[in-house]
N, CA, C and O atoms as CSV, one atom per row, in Angstrom:
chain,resi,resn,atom,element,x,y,z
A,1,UNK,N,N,103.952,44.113,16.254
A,1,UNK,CA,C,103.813,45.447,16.734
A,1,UNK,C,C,102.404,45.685,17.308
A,1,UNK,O,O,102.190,46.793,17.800
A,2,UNK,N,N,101.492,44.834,17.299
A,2,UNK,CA,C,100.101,45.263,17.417
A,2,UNK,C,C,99.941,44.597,18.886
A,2,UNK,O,O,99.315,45.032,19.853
A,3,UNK,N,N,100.745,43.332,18.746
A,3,UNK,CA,C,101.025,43.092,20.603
A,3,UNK,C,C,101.548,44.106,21.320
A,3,UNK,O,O,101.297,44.136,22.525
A,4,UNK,N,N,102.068,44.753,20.946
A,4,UNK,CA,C,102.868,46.160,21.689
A,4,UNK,C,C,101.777,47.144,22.233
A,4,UNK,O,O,101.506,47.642,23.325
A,5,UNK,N,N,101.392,47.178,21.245
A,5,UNK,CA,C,100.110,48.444,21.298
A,5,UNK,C,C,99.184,48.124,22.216
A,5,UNK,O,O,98.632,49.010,22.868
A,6,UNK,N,N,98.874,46.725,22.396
A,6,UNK,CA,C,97.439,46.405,23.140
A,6,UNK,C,C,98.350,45.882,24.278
A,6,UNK,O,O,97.705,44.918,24.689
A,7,UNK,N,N,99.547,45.965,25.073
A,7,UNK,CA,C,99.919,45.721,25.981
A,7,UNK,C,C,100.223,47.380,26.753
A,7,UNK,O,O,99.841,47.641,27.894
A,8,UNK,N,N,100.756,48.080,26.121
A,8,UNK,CA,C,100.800,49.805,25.859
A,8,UNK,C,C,99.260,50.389,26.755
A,8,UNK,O,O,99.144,51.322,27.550
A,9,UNK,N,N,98.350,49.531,26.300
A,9,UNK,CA,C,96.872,50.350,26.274
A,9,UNK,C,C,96.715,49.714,27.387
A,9,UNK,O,O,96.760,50.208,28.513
A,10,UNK,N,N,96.513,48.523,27.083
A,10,UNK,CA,C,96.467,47.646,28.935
A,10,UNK,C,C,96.851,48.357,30.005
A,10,UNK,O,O,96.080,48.911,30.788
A,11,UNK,N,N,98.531,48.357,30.085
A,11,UNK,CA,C,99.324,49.399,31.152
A,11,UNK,C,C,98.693,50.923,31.644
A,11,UNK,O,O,98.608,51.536,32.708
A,12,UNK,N,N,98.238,51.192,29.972
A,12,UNK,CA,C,97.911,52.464,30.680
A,12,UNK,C,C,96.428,52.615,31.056
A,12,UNK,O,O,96.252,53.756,31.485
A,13,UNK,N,N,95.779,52.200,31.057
A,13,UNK,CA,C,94.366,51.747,31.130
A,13,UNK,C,C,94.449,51.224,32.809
A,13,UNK,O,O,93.643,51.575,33.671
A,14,UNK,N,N,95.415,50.470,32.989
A,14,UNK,CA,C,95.243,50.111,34.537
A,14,UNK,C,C,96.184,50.932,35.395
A,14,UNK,O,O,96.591,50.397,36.426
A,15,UNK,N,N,96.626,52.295,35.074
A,15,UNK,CA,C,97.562,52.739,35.602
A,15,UNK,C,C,96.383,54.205,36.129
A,15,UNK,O,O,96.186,54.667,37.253
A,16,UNK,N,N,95.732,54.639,34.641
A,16,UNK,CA,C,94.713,55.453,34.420
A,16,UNK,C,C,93.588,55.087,35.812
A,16,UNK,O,O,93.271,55.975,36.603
A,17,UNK,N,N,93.053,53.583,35.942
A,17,UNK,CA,C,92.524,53.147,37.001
A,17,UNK,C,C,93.107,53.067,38.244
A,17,UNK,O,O,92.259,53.322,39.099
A,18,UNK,N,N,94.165,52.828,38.710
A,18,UNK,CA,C,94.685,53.026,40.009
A,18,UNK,C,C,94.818,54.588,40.577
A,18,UNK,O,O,94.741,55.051,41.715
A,19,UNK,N,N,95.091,55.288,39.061
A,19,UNK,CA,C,95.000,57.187,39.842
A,19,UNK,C,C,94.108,57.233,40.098
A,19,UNK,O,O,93.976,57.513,41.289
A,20,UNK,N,N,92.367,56.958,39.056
A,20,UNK,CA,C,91.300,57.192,39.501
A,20,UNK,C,C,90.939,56.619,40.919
A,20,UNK,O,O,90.308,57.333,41.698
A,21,UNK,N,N,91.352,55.254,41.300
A,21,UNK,CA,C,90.910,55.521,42.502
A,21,UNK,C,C,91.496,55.971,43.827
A,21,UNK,O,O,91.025,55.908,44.963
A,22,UNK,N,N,92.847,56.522,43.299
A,22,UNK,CA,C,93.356,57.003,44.314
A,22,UNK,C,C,92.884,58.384,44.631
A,22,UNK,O,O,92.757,58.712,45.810
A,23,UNK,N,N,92.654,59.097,43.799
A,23,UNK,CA,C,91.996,60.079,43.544
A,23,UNK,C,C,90.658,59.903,44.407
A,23,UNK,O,O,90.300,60.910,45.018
A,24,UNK,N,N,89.911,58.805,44.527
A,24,UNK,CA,C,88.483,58.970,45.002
A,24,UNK,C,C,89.135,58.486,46.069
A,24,UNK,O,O,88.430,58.948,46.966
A,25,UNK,N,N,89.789,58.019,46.482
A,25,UNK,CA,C,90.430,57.604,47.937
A,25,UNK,C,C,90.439,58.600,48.485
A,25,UNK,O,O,89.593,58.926,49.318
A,26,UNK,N,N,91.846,59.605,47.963
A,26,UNK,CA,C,91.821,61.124,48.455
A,26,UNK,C,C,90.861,61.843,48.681
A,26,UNK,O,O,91.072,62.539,49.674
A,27,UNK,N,N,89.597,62.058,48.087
A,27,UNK,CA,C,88.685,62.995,48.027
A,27,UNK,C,C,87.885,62.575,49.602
A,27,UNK,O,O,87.893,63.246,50.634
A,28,UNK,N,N,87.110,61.013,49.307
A,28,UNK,CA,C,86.442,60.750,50.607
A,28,UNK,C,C,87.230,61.080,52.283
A,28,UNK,O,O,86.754,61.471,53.349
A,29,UNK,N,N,88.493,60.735,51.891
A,29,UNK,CA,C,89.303,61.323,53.270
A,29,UNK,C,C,89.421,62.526,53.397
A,29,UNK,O,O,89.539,62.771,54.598
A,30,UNK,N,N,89.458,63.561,52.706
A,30,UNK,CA,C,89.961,65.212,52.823
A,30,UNK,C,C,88.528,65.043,53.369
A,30,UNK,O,O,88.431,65.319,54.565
A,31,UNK,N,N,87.252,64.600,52.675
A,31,UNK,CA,C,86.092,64.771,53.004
A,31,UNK,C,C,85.797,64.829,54.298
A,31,UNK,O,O,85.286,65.833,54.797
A,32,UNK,N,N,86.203,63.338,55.236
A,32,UNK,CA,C,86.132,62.908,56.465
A,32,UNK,C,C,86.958,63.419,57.434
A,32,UNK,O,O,86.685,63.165,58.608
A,33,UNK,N,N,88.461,64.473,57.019
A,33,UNK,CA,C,88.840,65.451,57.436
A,33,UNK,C,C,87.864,66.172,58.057
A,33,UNK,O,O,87.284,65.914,59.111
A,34,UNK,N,N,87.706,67.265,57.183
A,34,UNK,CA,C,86.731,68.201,57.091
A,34,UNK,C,C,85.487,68.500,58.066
A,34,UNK,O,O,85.238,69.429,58.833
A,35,UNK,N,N,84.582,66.919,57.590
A,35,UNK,CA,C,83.624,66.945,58.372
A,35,UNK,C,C,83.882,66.861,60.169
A,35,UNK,O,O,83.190,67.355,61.059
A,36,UNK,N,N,85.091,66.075,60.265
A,36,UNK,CA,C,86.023,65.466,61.190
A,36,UNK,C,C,85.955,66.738,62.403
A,36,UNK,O,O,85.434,66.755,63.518
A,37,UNK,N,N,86.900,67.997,61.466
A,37,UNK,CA,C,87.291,69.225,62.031
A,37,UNK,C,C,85.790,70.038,62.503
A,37,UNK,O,O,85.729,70.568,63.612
A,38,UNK,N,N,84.657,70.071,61.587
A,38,UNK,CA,C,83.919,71.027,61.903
A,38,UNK,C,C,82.885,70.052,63.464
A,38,UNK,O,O,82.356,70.625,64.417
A,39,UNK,N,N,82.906,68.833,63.253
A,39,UNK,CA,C,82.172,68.267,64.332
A,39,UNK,C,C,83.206,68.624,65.855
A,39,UNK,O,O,82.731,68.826,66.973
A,40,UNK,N,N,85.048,68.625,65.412
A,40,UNK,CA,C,85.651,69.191,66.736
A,40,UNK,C,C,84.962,70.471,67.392
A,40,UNK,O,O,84.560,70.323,68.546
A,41,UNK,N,N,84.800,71.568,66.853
A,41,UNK,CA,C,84.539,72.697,66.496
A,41,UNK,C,C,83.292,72.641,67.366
A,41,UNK,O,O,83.099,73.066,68.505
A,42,UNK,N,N,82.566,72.056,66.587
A,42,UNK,CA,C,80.737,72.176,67.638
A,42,UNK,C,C,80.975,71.426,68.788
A,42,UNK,O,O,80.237,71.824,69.689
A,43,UNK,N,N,81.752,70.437,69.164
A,43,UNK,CA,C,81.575,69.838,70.819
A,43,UNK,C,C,82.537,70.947,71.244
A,43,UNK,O,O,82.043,71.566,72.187
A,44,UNK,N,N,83.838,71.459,70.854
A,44,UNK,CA,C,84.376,72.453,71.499
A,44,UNK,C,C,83.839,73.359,72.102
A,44,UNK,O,O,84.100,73.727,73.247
A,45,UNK,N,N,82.480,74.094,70.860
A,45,UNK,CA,C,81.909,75.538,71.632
A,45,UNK,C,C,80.676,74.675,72.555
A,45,UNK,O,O,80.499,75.353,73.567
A,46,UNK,N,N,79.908,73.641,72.583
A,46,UNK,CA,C,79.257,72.823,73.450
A,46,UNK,C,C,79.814,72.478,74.821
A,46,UNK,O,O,79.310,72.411,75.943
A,47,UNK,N,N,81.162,72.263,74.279
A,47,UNK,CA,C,81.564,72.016,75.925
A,47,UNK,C,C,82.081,73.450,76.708
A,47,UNK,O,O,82.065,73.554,77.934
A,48,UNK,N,N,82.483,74.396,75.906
A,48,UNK,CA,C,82.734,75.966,76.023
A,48,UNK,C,C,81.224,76.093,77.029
A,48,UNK,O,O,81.281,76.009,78.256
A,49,UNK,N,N,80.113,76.273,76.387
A,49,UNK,CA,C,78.451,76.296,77.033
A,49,UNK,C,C,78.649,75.354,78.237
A,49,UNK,O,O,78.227,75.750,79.323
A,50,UNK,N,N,79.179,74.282,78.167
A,50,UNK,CA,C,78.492,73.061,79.682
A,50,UNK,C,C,79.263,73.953,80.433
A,50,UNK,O,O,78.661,74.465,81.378
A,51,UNK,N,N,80.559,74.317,80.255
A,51,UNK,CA,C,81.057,74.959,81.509
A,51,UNK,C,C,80.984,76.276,82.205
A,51,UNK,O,O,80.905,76.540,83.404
A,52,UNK,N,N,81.023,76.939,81.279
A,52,UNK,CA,C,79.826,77.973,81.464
A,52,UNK,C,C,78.708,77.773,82.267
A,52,UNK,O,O,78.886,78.196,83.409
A,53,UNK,N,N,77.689,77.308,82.078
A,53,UNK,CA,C,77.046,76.779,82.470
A,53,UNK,C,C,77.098,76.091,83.586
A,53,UNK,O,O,76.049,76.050,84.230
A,54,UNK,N,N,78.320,75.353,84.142
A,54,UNK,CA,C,77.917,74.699,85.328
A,54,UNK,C,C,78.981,75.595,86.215
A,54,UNK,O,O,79.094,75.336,87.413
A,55,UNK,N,N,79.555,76.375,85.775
A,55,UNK,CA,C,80.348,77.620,86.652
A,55,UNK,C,C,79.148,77.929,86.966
A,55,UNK,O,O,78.973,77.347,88.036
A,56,UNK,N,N,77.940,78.641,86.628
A,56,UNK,CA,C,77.287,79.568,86.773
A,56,UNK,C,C,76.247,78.732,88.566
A,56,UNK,O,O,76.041,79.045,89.738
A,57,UNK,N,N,75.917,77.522,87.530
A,57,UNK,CA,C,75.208,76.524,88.635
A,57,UNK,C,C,75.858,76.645,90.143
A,57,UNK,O,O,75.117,76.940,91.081
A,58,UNK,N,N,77.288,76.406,90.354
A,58,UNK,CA,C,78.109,76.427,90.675
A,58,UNK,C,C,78.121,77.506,91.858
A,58,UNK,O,O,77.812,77.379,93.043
A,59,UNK,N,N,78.529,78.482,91.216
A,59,UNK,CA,C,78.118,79.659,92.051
A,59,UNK,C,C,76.973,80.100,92.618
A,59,UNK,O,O,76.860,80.942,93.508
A,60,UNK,N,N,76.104,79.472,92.042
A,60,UNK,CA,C,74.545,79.705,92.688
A,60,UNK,C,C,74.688,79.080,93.948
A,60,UNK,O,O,74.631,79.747,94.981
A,61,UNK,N,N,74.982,77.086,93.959
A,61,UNK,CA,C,74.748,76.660,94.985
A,61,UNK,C,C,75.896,77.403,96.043
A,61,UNK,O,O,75.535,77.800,97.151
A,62,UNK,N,N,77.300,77.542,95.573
A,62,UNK,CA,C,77.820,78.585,96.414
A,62,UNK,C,C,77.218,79.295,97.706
A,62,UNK,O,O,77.311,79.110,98.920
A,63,UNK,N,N,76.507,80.266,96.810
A,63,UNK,CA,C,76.206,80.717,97.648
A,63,UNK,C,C,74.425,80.892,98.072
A,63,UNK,O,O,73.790,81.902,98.374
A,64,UNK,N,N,73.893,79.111,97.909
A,64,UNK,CA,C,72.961,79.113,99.203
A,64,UNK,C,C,73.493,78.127,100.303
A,64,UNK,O,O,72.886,77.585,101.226
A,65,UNK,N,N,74.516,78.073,100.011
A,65,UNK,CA,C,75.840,77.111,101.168
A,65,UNK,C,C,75.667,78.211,102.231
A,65,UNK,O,O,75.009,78.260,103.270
A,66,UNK,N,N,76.770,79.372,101.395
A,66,UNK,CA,C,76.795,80.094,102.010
A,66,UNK,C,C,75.471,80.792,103.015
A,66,UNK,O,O,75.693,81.235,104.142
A,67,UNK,N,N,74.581,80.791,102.601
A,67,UNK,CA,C,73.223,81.279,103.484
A,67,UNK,C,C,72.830,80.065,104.449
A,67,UNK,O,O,72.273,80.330,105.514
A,68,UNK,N,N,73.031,79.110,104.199
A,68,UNK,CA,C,72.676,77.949,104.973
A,68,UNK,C,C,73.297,78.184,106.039
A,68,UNK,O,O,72.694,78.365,107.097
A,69,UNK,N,N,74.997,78.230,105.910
A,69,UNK,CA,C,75.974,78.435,106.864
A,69,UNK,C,C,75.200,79.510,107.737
A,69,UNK,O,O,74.710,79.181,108.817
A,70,UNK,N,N,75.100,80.808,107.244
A,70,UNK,CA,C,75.004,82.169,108.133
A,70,UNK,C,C,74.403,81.427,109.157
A,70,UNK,O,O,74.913,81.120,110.234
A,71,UNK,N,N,72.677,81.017,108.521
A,71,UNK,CA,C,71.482,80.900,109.292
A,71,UNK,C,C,71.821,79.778,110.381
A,71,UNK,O,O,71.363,79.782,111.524
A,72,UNK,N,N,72.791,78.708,109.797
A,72,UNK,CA,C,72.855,77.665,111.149
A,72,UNK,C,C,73.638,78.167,112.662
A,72,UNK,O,O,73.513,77.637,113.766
A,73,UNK,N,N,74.726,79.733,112.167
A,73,UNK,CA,C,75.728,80.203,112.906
A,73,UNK,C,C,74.305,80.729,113.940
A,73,UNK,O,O,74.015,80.180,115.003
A,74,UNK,N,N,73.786,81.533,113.522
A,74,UNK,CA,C,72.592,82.033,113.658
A,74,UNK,C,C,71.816,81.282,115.377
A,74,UNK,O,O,71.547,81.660,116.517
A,75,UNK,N,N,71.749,80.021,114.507
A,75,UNK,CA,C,70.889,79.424,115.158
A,75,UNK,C,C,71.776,78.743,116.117
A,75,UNK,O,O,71.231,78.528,117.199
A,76,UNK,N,N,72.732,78.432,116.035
A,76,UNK,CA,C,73.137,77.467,117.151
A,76,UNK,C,C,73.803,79.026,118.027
A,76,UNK,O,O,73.995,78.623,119.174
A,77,UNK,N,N,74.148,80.309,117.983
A,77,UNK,CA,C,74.530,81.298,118.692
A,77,UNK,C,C,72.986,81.185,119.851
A,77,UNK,O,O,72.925,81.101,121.078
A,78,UNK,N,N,71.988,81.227,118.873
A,78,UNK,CA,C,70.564,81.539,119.791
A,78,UNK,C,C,70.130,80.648,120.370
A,78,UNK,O,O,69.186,80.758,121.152
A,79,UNK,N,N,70.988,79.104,119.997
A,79,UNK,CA,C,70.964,78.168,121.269
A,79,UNK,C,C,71.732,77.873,122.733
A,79,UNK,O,O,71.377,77.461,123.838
A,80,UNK,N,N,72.745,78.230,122.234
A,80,UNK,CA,C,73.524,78.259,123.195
A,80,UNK,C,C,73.496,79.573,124.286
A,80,UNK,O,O,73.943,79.611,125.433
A,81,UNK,N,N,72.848,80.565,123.548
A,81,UNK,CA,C,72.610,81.636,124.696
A,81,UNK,C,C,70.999,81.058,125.475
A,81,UNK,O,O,70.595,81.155,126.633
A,82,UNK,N,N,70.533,80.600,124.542
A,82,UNK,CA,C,68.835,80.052,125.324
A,82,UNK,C,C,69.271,78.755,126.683
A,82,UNK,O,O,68.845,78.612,127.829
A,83,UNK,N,N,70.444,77.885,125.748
A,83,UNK,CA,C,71.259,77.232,127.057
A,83,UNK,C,C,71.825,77.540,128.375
A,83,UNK,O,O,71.915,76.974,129.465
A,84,UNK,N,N,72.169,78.652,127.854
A,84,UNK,CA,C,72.886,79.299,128.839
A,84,UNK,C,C,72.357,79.904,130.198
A,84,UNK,O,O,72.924,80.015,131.285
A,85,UNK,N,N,71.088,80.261,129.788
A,85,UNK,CA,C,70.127,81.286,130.544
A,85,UNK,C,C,70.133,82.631,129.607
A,85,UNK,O,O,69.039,83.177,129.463
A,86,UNK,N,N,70.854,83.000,129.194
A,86,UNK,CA,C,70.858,84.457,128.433
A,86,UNK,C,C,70.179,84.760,128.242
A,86,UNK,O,O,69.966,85.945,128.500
A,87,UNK,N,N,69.153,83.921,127.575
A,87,UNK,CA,C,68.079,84.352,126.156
A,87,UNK,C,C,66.608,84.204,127.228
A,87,UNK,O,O,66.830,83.704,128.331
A,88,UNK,N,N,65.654,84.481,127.024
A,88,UNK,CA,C,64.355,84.485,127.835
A,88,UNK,C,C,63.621,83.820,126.570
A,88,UNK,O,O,62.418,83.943,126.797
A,89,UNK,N,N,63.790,83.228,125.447
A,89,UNK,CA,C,63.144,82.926,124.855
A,89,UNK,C,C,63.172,84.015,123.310
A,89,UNK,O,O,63.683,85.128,123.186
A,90,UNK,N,N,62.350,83.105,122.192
A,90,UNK,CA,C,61.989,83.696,121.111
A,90,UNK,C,C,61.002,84.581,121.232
A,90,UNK,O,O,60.281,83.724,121.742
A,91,UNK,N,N,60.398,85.415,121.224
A,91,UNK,CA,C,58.742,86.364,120.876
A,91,UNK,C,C,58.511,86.651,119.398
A,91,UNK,O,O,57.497,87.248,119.036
């Protein structure tokens, strides 16, 4: 009967050890979850900012396109009339 007992204790002794480390298995992963989710979270609102951000850029160069354009309409109108004879010149 005393073989019983110390085979009894064995079993549960290594059964006791496989929860424990399943248990620490579980914990480090919920862990690496976790940390997992909150690092999504900060490149999300980071990349939320880059675009933001390069909308804004964006629209700036927009519109010195746009001014570039006017001034070249500008200029090639005041060439082609200076071509033409029209124009007597700049003053």
């Amino acid at each position: 009967m005393t073989n019983e007992n110390k085979t009894n204790y064995a079993l549960i002794f290594t059964i006791l050890v496989t929860l424990a480390g399943w248990g620490v298995t579980f914990g480090v992963c919920q862990q690496k979850i976790e940390t997992n989710a909150r690092d999504i979270q900060r490149v999300e609102k980071q990349h939320e900012n880059d675009v933001t951000k390069l909308s804004t850029r964006q629209d700036s160069t927009d519109s010195l396109l746009q001014s570039i354009n006017t001034q070249l309409v500008e200029l090639n109108t005041k060439m082609t009339l200076l071509l033409n004879g029209k124009l007597d010149g700049v003053k």
